[in-house]
N, C-alpha and C positions, 0 to 999 in steps of 0.2 A: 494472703499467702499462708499464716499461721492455718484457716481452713480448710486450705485444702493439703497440705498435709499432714492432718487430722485425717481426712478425707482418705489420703493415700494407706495411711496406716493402718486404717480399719481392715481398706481393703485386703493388704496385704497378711495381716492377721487373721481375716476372716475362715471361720473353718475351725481356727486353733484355739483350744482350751487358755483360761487366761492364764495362767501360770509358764505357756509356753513363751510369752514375753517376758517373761524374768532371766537376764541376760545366764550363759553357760557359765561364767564363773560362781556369779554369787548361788548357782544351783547346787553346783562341785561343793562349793565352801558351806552349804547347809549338810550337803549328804556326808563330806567330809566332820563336822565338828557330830552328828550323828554317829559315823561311825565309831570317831574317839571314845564316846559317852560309851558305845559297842562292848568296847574293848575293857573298858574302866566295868562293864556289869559283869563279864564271864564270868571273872573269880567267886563273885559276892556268895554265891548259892553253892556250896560244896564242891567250887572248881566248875560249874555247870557238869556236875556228875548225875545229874540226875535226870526223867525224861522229858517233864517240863521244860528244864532252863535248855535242853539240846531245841524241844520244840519254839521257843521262843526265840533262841537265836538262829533256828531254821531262818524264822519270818522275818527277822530283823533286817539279817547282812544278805541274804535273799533276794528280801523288798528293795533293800537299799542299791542294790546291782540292778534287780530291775528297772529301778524308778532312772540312775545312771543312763542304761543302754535308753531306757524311753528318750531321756533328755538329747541325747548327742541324734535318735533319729527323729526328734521335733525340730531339732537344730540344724539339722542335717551336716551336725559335727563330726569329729575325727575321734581317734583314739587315741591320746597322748602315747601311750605305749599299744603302736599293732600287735596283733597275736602272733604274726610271720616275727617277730622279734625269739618269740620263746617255742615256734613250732613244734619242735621233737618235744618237749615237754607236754605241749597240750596233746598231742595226740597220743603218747603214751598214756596219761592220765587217762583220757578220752577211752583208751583200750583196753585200759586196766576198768575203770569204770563201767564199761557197758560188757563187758566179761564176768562183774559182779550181779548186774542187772540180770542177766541171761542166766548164772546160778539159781535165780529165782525163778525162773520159768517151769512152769508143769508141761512143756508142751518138748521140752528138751528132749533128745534121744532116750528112751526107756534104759538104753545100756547104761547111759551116765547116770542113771538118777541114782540116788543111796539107796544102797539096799534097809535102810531103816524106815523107811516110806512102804515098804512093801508088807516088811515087819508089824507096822503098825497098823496098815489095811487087816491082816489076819487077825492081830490082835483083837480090834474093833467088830471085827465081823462085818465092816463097811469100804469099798475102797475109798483111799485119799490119794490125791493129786502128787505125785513124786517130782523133785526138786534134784538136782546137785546137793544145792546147799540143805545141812541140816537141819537147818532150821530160820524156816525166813522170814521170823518175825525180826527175827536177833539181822540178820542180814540186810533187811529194811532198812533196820533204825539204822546199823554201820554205815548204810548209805545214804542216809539222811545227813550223818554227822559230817561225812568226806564230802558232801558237795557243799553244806555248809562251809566249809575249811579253804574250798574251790572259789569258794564268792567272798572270802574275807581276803584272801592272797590276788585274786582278780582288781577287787575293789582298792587293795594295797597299791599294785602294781600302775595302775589306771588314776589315781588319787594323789599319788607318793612322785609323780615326775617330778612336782616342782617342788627344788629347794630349799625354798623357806619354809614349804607346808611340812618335809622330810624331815627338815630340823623343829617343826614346831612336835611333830609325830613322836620324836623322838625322845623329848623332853615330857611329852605327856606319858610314854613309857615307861620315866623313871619317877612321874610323880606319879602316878599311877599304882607303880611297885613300892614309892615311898609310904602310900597311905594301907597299901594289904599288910607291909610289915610290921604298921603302928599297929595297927587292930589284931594282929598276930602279941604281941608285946600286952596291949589291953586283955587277951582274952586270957593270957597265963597269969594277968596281976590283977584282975578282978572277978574273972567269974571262975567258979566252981571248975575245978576239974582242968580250965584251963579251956574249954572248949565253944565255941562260939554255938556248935550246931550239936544236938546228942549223935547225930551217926557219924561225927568226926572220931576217928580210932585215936585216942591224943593219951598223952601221959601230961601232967603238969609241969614238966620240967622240959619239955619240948615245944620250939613253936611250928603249927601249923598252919594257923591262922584262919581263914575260912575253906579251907580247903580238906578232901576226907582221913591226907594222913601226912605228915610231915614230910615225905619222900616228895609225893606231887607237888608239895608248896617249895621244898627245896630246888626244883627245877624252874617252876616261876619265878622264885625270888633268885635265883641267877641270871634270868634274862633281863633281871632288871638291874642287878649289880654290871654286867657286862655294860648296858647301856649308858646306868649312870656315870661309870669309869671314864666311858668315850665322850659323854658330852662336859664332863668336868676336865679331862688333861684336852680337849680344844678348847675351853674358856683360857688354862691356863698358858697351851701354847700360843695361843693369836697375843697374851699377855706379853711372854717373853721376846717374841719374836720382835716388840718394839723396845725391851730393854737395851739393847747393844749387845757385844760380843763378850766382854769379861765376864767370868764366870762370879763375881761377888756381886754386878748389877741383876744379875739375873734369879740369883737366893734374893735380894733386897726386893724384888720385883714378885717372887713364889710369894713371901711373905706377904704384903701387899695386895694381892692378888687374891689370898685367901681369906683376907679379913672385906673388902670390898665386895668381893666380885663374886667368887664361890664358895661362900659360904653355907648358901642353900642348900645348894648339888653335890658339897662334899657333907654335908649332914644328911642329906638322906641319902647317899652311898654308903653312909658309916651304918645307919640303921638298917639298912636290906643287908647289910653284909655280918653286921650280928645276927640278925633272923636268919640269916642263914645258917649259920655256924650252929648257930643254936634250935636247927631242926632236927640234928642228930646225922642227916643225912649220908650214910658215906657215899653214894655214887652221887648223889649231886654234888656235895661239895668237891670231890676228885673231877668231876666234869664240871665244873665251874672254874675251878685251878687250870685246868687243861686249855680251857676256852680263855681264861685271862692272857696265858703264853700265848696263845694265837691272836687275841687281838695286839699283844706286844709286837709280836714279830710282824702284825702284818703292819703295822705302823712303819715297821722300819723299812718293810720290803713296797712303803708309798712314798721311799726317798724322806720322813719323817722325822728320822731317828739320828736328830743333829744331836747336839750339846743342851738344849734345852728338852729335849726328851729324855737324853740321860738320866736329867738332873727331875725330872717327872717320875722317871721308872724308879729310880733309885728312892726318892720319898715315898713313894708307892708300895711299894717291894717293905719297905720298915714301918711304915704305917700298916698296912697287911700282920705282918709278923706281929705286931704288939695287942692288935685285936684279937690273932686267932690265941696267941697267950693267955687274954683277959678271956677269952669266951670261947674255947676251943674243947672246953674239957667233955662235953657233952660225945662229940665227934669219939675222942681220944678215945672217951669210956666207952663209946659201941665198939669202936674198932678193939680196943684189950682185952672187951668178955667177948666177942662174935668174930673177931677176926673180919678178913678183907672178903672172903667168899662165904656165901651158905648154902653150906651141901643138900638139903631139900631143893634149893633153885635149882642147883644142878644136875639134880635128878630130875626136875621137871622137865628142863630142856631135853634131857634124852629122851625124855616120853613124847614132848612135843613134837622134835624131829623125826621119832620113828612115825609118829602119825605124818608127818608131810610125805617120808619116803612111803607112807601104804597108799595115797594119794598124789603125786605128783603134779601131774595135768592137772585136772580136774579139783582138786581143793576139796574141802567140803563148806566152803558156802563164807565169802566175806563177813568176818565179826563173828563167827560164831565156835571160838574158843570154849566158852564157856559150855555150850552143848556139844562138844566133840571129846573134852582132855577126859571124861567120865568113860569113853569108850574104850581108851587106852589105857588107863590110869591104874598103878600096881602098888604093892605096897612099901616099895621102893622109895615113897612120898612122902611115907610118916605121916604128921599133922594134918599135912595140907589137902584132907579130901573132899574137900570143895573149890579148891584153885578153881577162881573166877580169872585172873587174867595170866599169862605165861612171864610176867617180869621179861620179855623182852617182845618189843615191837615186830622186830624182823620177823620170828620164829611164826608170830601168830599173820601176820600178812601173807607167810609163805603158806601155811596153813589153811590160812582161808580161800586166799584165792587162786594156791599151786602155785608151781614155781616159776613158768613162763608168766604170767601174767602181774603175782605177786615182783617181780625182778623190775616188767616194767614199771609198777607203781613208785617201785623204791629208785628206781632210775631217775622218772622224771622231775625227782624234789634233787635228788643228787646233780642235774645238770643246772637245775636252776643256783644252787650253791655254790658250786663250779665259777657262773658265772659272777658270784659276788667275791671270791677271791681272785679272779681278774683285773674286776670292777677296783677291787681295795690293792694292787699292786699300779693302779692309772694314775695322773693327775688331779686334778679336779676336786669335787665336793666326793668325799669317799669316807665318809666316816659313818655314814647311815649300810656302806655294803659293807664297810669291816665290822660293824657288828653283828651284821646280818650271816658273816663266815662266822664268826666268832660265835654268838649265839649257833650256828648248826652243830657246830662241834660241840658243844652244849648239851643239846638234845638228843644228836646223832650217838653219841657217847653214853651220855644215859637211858637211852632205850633201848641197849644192848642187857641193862640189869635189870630194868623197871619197867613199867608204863605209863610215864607222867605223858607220854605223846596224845595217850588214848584219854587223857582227860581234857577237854574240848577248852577250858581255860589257857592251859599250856598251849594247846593245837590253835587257835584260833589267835592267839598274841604271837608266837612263832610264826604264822603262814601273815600275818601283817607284817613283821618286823622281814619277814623274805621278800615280801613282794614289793614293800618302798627300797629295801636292801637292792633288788633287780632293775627296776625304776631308774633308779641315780644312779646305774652302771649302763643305762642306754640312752641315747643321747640322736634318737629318729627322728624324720622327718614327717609328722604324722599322718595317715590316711585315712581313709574309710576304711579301711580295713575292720 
């Protein structure tokens, strides 16, 4: 009996690589603790600001989708999360995407092409091939970086269904951001200068950790104070909730609770939350503030916000305060010599927007800021006459790739967040979508003044923490799809 089926098994595996018998889970949970490691290397290399570490994370989160999709059709499995789940999102992305593709085409209408393409045929004395976009090498890479970004949030989404994986996700998030803080904290108290990398822009008395300037790392290290916050007051609420109702069992039960249980997770909350402080940062740490009230409020608005979260927020809220007392002064001191705005940024933006309004449709070419704001550029700018990126997101997306298509890019991350504030006003396991609201307002907030979006660290740990955030707000019956 045992031979023949031996017998039957061969048969029925016959054809299939061996690795195709390695059951669907245990494949998931390799491509899964892979990914994790993913996510744990962006930061290491100047925020993956550079064009190696974008090319290696191409191949990584890439390969890792495709080895995925290979496995579910060796298995002839399903999709934990179908895509008819998140449609209007995919196909905007999908439109906004192959709309940046087509910027790159030589073959486009000759009316559309730039007239700087024409320019430079005369120049040369040789024709070259005219484009929309400005410049398509800068265009390329931009779309190399967005579809990498497309298969980390894919892989999120598809990976992040189940619960325990969500909560294990989630917890590597914040040791993750506990261990960039340390090495942020190392590199101001023992090396030189304070700087882990020489093309880090760093002052000694600021931390940015491995990343190229204290702005970017302040946006990192918020996703990971946001996250920590959330996984430390649910150790502490599942605590209380078996204290009883008196409000003196439930302080005797905090205390308890903090010396047992969380003590980890409120030590490296307390660590990311001084390295933050201590970036100087002010639009991160204001969009970090901002994002803390939203996860507060969405807590309450998940029916959450008994008397034991009271009694959370309110330790919370005083623990906060005495930190930003001890370690706040750096913040204080940007904001009392620089104030809250700078007028160069804001000069930049009007030069930014008038370049979308001489382009509307048409863009001049996904990503390629950096070769367009020199066409515009006045003396309106002072210093900044090599402004490489526009300090804010929106302005350079409208720019690149015009304002119908740029709209739907920024649409289809906006529904996908939409539904993680949903997600965190439901029942259920909702503490992976409330951070995942929390966290956008984070980022959504500060890529209104900066670029930490466009540094593929930031980008690539945001579109994971969305796409498990989306995951545990759906709750499908899964297909082929």
């Amino acid at each position: 009996m045992a031979a023949t089926a031996r017998r039957k098994h061969r048969r029925r595996h016959a054809g299939f690589p061996l690795w195709a018998s390695i059951s669907a889970p245990r494949i998931e949970t390799v491509i899964f603790v892979v990914f994790i490691a993913g996510l744990g290397w962006v930061p290491l290399w100047l925020g993956s600001n550079r064009a190696i570490p974008w090319a290696i994370n191409a191949i990584v989160f890439a390969g890792l989708a495709a080895v995925y999709e290979l496995s579910l059709i060796v298995k002839s499995g399903a999709h934990p999360i179908p895509i008819r789940f998140i449609r209007v999102s995919a196909i905007l992305f999908a439109l906004a995407a192959t709309w940046a593709l087509f910027q790159n085409a030589t073959w486009s209408p000759a009316a559309w092409q730039h007239p700087i393409w024409q320019l430079a045929s005369e120049a040369l004395g040789r024709p070259i091939p005219g484009s929309i976009s400005v410049d398509r090498d800068l265009t390329a890479i931009a779309l190399l970086r967005l579809m990498t970004s497309a298969s980390v949030f894919w892989l999120a989404l598809q990976l992040g269904h189940d619960p325990s994986r969500a909560r294990f996700f989630l917890w590597s998030i914040v040791v993750i951001g506990g261990i960039y803080a340390a090495i942020g904290f190392f590199a101001i108290g023992f090396i030189p200068n304070g700087a882990i990398f020489t093309e880090i822009d760093h002052s000694p008395r600021f931390v940015s950790s491995t990343f190229v300037n204290k702005n970017n790392y302040g946006t990192y290290a918020g996703i990971g104070f946001i996250s920590a916050v959330a996984v430390t007051q649910q150790l502490y609420r599942r605590e209380l909730a078996l204290s009883g109702i008196p409000l003196r069992f439930k302080i005797v039960s905090l205390l308890n609770t903090t010396v047992e249980k969380t003590a980890l997770p409120l030590g490296i909350t307390f660590v990311i939350l001084v390295a933050l402080l201590m970036t100087g940062s002010r639009g991160a740490i204001m969009a970090t503030a901002l994002a803390f009230l939203v996860l507060v409020l969405s807590l309450r608005g998940a029916g959450r916000f008994g008397r034991s979260e009271l009694v959370l927020s309110g330790v919370a809220a005083a623990v906060i305060v005495v930190v930003f007392i001890g370690f706040g002064d750096r913040i204080l001191e940007r904001i009392g010599g620089e104030g809250i705005s700078d007028l160069d940024r804001l000069q930049a933006y009007a030069i930014t927007i008038r370049s979308i309004l001489s382009a509307p449709f048409l863009g001049f070419g996904y990503g390629t800021f950096m070769a367009t704001f020199p066409m515009f550029h006045d003396s309106t700018v002072g210093l900044w006459n090599f402004l490489a990126k526009a300090h804010n997101t929106y302005l350079e997306v409208f720019q690149g790739l015009g304002l119908i298509f740029g709209t739907m890019l920024i649409i289809s991350v906006v529904l996908l967040v939409l539904r993680c504030f949903s997600g965190a006003t439901s029942s259920g396991n909702t503490t992976v979508a409330i951070v995942a609201a929390s966290v956008s307002v984070l980022v959504g907030v500060h890529a209104l003044v900066d670029f930490s979006l466009q540094i593929q660290a930031v980008t690539l740990t945001y579109m994971a923490v969305l796409g498990v955030g989306v995951a545990q707000t759906t709750d499908p019956t899964p297909d082929n799809a």
